[in-house]
C-alpha positions as MATLAB code, in Angstrom:
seq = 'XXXXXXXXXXXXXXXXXXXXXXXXXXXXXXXXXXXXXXXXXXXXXXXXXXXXXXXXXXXXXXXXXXXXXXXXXXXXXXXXXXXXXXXXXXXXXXXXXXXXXXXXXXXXXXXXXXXXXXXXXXXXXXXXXXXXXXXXXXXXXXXXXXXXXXXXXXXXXXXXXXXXXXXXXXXXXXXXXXXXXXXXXXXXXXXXXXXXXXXXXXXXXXXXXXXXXXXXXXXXXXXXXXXXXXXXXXXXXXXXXXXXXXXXXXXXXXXXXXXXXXXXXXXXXXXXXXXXXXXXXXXXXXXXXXXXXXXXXXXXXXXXXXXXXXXXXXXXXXXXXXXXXXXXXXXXXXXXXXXXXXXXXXXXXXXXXXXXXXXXXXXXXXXXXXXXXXXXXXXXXXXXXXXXXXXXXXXXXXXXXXXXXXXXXXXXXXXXXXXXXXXXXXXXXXXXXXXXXXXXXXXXXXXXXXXXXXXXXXXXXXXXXXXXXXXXXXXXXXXXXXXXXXXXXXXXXXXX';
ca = [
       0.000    0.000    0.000;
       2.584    2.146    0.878;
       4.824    0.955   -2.281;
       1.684    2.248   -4.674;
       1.308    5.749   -2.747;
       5.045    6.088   -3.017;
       4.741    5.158   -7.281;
       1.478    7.376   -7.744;
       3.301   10.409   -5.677;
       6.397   10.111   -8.335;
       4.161    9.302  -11.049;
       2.651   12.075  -10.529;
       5.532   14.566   -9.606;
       7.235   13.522  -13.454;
       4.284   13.496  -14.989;
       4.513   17.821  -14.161;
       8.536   17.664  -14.549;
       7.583   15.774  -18.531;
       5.008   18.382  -18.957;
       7.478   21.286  -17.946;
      10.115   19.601  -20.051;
       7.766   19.477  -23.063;
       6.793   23.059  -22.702;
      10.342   24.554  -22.436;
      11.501   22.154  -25.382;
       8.502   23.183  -27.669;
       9.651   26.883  -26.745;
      13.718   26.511  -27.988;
      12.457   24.730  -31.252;
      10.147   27.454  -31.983;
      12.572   30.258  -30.996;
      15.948   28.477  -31.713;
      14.475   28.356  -35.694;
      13.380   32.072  -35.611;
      16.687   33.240  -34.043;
      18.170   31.652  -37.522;
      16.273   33.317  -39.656;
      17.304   37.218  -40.257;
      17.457   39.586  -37.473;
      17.170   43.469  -37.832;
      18.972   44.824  -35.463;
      16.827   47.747  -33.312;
      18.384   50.784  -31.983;
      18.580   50.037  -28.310;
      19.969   46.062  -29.380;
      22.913   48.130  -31.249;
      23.450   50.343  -28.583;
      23.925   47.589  -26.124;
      26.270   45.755  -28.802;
      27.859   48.867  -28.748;
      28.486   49.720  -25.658;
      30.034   45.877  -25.632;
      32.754   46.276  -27.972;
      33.605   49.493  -26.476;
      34.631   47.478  -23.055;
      36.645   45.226  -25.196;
      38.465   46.802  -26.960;
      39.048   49.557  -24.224;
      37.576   52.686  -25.403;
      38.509   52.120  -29.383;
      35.411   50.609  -30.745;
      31.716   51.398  -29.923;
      29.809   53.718  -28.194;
      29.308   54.964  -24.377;
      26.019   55.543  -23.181;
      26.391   57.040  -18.952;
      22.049   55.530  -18.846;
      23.085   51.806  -19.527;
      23.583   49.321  -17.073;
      26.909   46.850  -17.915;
      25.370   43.376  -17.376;
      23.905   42.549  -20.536;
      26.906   44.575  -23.115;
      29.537   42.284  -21.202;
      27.976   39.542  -22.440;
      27.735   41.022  -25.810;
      31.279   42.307  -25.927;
      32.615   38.915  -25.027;
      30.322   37.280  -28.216;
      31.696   40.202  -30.368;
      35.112   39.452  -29.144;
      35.149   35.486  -29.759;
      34.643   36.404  -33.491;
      31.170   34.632  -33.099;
      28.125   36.222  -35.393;
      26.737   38.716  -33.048;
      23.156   39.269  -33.823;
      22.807   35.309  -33.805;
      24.416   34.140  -30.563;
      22.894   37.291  -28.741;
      19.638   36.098  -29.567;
      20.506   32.565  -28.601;
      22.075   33.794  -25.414;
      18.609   36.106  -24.368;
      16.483   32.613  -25.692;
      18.763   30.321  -23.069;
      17.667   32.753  -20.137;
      14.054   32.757  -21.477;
      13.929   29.106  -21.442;
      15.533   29.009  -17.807;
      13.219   31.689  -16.704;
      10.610   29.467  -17.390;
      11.407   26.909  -15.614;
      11.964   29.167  -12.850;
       8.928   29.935  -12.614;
       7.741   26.543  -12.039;
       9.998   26.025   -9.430;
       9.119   29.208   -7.310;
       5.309   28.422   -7.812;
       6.142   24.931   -6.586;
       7.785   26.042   -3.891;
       4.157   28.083   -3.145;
       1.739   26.019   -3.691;
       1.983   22.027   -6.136;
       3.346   20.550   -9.343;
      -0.241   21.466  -10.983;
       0.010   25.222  -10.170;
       3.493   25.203  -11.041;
       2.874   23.827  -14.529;
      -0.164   26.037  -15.284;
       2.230   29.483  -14.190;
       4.854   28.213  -16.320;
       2.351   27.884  -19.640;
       0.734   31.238  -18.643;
       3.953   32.925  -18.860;
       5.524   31.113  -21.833;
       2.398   31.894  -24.164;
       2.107   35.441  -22.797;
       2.657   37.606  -26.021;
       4.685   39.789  -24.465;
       7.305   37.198  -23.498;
       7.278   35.086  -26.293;
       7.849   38.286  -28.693;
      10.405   40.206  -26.541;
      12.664   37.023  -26.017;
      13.684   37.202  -29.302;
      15.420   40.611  -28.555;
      18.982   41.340  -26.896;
      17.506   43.595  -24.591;
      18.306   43.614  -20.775;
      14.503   42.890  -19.426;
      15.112   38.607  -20.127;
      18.386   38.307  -18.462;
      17.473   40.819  -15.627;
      14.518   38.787  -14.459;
      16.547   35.337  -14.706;
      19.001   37.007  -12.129;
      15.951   38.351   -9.901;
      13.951   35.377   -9.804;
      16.782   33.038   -8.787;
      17.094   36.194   -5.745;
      13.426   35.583   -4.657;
      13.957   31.866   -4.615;
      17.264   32.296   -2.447;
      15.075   34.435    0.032;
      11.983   31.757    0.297;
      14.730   29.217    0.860;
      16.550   31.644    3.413;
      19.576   31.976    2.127;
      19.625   35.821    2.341;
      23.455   36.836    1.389;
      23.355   35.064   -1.566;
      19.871   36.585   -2.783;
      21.265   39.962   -2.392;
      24.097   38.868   -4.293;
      21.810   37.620   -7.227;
      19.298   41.251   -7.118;
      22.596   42.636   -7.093;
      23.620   41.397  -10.589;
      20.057   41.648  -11.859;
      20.580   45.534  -11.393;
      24.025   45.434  -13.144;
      21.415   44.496  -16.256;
      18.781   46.894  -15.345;
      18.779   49.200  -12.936;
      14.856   49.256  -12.153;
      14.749   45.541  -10.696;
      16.667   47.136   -7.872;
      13.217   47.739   -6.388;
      12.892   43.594   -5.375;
      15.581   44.639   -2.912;
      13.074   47.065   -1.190;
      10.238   44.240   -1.914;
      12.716   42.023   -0.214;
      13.251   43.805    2.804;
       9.618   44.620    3.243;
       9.013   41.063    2.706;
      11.084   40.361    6.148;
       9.958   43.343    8.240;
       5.862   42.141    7.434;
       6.715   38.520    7.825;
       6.170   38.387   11.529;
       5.867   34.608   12.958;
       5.267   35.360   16.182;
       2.202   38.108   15.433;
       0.708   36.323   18.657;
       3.124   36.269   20.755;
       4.115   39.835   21.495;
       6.350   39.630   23.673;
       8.865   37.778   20.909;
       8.224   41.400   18.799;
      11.503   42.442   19.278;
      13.381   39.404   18.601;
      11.448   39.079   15.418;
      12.716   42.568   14.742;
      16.643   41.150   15.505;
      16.549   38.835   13.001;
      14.699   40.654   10.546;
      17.679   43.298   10.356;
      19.661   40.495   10.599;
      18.448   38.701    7.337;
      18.278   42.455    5.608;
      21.585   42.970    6.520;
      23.040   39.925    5.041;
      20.839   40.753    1.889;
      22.586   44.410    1.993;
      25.922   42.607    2.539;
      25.130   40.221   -0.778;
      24.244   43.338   -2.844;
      27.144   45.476   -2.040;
      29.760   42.779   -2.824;
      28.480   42.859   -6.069;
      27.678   46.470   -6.673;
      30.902   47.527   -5.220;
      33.027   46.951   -8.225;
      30.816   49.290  -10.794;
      30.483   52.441   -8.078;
      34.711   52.083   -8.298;
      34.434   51.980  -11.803;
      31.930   55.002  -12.007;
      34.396   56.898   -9.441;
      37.331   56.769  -11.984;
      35.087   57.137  -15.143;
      33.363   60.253  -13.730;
      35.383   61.796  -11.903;
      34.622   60.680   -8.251;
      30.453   61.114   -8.678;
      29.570   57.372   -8.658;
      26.149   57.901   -8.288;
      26.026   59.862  -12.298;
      24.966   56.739  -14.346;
      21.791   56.227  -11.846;
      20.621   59.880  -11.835;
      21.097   60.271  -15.849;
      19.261   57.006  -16.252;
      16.184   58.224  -13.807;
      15.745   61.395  -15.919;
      15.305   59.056  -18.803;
      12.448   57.360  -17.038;
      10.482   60.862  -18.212;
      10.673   60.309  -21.694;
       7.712   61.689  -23.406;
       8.437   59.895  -26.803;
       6.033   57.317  -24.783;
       4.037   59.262  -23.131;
       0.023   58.451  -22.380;
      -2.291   61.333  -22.866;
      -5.188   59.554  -21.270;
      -4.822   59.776  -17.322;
      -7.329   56.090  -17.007;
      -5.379   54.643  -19.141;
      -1.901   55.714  -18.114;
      -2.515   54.330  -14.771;
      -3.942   50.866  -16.100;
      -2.097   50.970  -19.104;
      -0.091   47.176  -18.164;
      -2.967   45.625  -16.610;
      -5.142   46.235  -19.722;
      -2.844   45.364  -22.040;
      -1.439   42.412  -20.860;
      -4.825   41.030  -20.052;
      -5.824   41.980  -23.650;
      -3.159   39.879  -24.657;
      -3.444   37.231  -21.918;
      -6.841   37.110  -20.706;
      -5.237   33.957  -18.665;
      -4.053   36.539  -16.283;
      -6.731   37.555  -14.661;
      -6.462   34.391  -12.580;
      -4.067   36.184  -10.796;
      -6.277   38.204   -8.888;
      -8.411   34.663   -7.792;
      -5.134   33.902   -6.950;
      -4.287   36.822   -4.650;
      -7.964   36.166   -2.971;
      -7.768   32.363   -2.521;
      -3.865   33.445   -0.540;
      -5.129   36.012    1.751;
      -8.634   34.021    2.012;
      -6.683   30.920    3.604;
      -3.246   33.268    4.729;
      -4.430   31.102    8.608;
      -4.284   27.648    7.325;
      -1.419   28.001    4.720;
       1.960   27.617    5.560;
       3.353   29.354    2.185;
       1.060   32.082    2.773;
       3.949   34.521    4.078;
       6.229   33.160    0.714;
       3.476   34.443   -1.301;
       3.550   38.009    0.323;
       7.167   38.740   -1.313;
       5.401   37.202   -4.494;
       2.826   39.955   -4.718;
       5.243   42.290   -3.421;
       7.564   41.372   -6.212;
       5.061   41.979   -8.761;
       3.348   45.398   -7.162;
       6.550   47.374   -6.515;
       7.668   47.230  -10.186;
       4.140   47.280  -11.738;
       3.887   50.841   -9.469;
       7.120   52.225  -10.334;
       6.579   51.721  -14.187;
       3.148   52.753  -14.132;
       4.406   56.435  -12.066;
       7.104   56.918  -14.882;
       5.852   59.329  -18.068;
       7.938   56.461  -20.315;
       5.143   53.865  -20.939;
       6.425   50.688  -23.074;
       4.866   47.386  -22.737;
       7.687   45.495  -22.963;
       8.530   46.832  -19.214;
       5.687   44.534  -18.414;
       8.786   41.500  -18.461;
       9.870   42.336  -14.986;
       6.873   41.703  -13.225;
       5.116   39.122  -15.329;
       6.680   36.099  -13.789;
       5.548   36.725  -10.277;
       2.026   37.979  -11.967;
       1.844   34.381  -13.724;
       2.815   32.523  -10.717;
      -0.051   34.007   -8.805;
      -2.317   33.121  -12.380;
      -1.007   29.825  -11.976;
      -1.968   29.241   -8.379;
      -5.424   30.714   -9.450;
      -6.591   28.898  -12.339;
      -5.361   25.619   -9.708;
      -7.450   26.714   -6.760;
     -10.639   27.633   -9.200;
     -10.158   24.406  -10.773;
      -9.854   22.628   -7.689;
     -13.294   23.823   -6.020;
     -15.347   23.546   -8.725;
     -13.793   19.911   -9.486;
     -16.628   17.820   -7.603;
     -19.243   18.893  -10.297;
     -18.048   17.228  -13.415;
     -20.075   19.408  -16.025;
     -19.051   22.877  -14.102;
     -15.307   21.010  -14.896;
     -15.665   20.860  -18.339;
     -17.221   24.039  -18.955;
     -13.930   25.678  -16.569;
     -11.672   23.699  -19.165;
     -13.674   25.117  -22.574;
     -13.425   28.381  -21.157;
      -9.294   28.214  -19.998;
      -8.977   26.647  -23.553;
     -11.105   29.621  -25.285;
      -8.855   32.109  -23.446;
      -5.709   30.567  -24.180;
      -6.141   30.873  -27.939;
      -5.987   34.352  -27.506;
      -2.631   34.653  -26.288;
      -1.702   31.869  -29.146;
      -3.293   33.632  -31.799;
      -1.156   36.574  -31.220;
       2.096   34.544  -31.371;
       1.398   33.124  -34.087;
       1.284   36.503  -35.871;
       4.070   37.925  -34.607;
       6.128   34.645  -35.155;
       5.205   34.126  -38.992;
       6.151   37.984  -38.992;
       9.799   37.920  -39.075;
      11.203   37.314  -42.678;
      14.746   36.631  -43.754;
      15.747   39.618  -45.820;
      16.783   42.856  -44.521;
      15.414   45.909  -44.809;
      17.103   48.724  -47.382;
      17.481   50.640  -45.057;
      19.687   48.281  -43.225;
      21.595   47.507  -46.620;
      22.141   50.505  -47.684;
      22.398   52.895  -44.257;
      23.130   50.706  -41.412;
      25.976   48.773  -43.268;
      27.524   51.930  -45.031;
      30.620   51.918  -43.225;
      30.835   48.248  -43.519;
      30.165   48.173  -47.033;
      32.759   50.680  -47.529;
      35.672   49.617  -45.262;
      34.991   53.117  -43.663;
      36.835   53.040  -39.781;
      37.119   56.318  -38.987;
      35.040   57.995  -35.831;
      31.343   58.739  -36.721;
      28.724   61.092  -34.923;
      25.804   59.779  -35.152;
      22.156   60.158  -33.892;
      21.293   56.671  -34.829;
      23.350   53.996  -33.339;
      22.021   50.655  -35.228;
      24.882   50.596  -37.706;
      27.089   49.677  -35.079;
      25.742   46.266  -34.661;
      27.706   45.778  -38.498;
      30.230   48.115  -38.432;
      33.532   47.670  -36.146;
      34.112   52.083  -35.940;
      33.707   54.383  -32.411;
      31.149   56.731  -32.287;
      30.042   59.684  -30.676;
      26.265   60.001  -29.817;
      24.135   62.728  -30.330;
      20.276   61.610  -30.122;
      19.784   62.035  -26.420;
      17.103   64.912  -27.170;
      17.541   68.080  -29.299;
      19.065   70.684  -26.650;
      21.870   67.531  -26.186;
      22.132   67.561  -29.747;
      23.347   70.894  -30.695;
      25.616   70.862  -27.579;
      27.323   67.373  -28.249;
      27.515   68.215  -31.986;
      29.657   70.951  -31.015;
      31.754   68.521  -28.562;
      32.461   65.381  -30.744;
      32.167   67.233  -34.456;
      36.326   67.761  -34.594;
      36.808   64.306  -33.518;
      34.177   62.699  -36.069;
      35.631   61.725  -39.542;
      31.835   61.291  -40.479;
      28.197   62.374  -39.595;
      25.014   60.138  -39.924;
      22.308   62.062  -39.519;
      18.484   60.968  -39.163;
      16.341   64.296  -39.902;
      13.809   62.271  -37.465;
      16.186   61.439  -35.157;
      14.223   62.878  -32.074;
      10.452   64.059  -32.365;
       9.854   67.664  -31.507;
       7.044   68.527  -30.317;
       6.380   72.132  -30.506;
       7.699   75.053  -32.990;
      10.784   76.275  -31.075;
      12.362   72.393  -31.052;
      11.156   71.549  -34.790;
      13.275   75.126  -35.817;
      16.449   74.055  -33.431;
      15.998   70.567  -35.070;
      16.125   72.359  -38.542;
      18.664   74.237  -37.269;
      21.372   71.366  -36.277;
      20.525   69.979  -39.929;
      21.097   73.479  -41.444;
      24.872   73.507  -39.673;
      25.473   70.111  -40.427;
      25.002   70.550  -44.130;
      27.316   73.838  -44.047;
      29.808   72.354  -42.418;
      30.608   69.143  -43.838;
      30.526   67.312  -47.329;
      27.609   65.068  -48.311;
      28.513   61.591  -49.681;
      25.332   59.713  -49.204;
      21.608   60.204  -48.399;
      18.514   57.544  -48.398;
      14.982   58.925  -47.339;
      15.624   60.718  -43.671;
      19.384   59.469  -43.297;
      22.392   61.831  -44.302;
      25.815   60.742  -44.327;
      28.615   63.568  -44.665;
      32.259   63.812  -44.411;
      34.103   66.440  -42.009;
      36.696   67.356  -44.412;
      38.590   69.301  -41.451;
      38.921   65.797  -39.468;
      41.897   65.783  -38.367;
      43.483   62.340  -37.598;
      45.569   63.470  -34.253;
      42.147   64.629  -33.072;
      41.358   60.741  -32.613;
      44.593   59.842  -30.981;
      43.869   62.899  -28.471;
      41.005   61.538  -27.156;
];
């Protein structure tokens, strides 16, 4: 009898682990086959390929951006360096952490609630459109989230240095998933064990600075390092790169008009996308309904924690993109997960009320489904012209020389330095004073920024106006300019 319980418990437990298996192996086939077909490079990919092969090769290749965290370029850099094909193993690299984020998931739900809600939170966030589309980008929000969930698993397993280590390094890839440290912390200081026993209040308090220090300790190890770094790169005020990136946070190229909308703008959208989602919210009820009897009721605090402190801080910024949605849609989909269980599980003893649960789940998958599909059969394998002809221009013609630019994506093909200038107009015209003596060429995108009122479109106008004055013109296609600075001087280079 006891053999057979022992036999159904495994049976059962590989029967998830097969399932899980299944799922993250009909994910790498589908994405491991896209990844070789073409892939156009996007500005903010090149700018992080960028920014890698100027740590490599110290300063004489790429591009500097002060707003970028370091994480995800030294990965690029090291791909660029190894002679491998960039765009390619990038995307394989960003698919790798997809595919262990998933499985991730399934482990931090199991660790919550069973196998059953751990499988259903891992499907929910592997056919969430969001997730499957974005994975096929080198972008930092994959890799960052891989790094933070492995953190929240340290913490529900108590090993608190360690998790602070691992938030630590998801903020070297970006710097907004520092806010799971503060989720962290207030995880500890809530999580009181001994709420009935006052008298213990104060010993609960000892270890909870205890366990936040060791999480502080963790984090600091690893942030260390990059505050040197930013002392001797900017002149003793390590705290530059975090400031400049916050004012980005305001940028109103992504602004939302509407002031419903701006607030709910993730919530509606990814439910629109994954209707599967809002299982989440049973989820959150069914927790707090049974917080007495569970016993992983206080793990699932840091859960919702981890989801609300990002969802708030990206839905107070101006800068509204829906791929920010990444870095709280795990911890979103593990509560969905734990949802759809528990509703399936009290409605279970009525077998027609079962069925109709399962047409429904099934109905609302497609949704999500659908929209993969579309933006899967998307993708094609020839480049753009614009690509051909303007991105790989200094490729094309063995051009090395120092470019200012206000569109970095040719630097994903091109092995040159460049100087930026597409911050924002005002940055323009003061950086195209700066780096125009050490710039052999200019690429210039008349839409490089948007500019939205008279006095910007006329100082926009304005830059293009000097530009064309001041330097020769050897190539133009639709908005992009390419001109020569005939008074580059080569010294000017080795000066800098």
């Amino acid at each position: 009898m006891v053999n057979s319980k022992i036999k159904y418990g495994l049976l059962k437990y590989n029967y998830s682990i097969i399932c899980l298996a299944a799922l993250i192996a009909g994910y790498l086939i589908l994405k491991v086959n896209l990844a070789f077909s073409y892939h156009e490079v996007i500005w903010d990919e090149a700018v992080y390929i960028g920014i890698g092969k100027y740590i490599y090769s110290l300063g004489e290749i790429g591009v500097w951006e002060s707003i970028r965290p370091l994480g995800l370029s030294l990965i690029l850099g090291l791909i660029w360096k190894s002679g491998l094909p960039v765009a390619l193993f990038s995307e394989l690299a960003i698919i790798l952490f997809s595919a262990i984020n998933i499985a991730m998931v399934y482990v931090i739900t199991k660790q919550l609630s069973n196998e059953k809600a751990a499988l259903f939170a891992s499907i929910i966030f592997t056919i969430s459109p969001i997730f499957f589309y974005q994975s096929s980008f080198i972008l930092t929000h994959i890799p960052a989230i891989f790094f933070t969930l492995v953190a929240i698993y340290l913490v529900v397993k108590e090993r608190y240095f360690y998790s602070g280590m691992f938030i630590a390094v998801g903020f070297l890839f970006r710097y907004p998933q520092g806010v799971l440290l503060a989720a962290i912390c207030a995880y500890i200081l809530i999580n009181r064990e001994n709420r009935k026993r006052p008298y213990l209040k104060y010993r609960h308090l000892k270890e909870a600075f205890r366990k936040i220090f060791l999480i502080l300790a963790g984090f600091l190890v690893i942030l260390f390092p990059l505050l040197i770094l930013n002392y001797i790169k900017y002149d003793g005020n390590v705290l530059l790169p975090f400031i400049e990136a916050g004012k980005h946070q305001g940028n109103i190229v992504y602004q939302i008009q509407s002031p419903v909308y701006n607030i709910f703008f993730y919530l509606i959208e990814l439910l629109r996308q994954n209707p599967l989602l809002i299982f989440a919210f049973i989820g959150i009820f069914f927790y707090y309904r049974e917080r007495e009897k569970s016993k992983t009721y206080p793990c699932s605090i840091i859960i919702f924690a981890s989801f609300l402190l990002p969802f708030l801080y990206y839905t107070a910024i101006v800068n509204k993109q829906l791929r920010f949605s990444i870095e709280f849609l795990p911890y979103l989909s593990i509560l969905a997960g734990y949802g759809l269980h528990e509703t399936y599980d009290k409605i279970s003893y009525k077998k027609i009320v079962r069925v109709m649960f399962i047409v429904i789940v099934l109905v609302l998958m497609s949704v999500p489904l659908n929209i993969n599909y579309e933006q899967y059969v998307w993708r094609t394998d020839v480049e753009t012209e614009t690509t051909a002809k303007v991105h790989k221009y200094f490729l094309n013609n063995n051009l090395t020389l120092p470019v200012l630019t206000t569109d970095p994506t040719f630097l994903a093909y091109t092995d040159v330095k460049a100087y930026s200038f597409y911050e924002d107009i005002p940055t323009a015209l003061i950086n195209y004073g700066t780096y125009r003596n050490k710039s052999a060429y200019i690429l210039y995108n008349t839409e490089f920024y948007p500019c939205y009122n008279e006095e910007k479109c006329k100082d926009r106008q304005l830059l293009f106006e000097v530009i064309k004055s001041e330097n020769e013109l050897i190539f133009n296609k639709d908005t992009f300019y390419i001109f020569r600075n005939n008074d580059y001087n080569l010294s000017n280079s080795l000066l800098d």
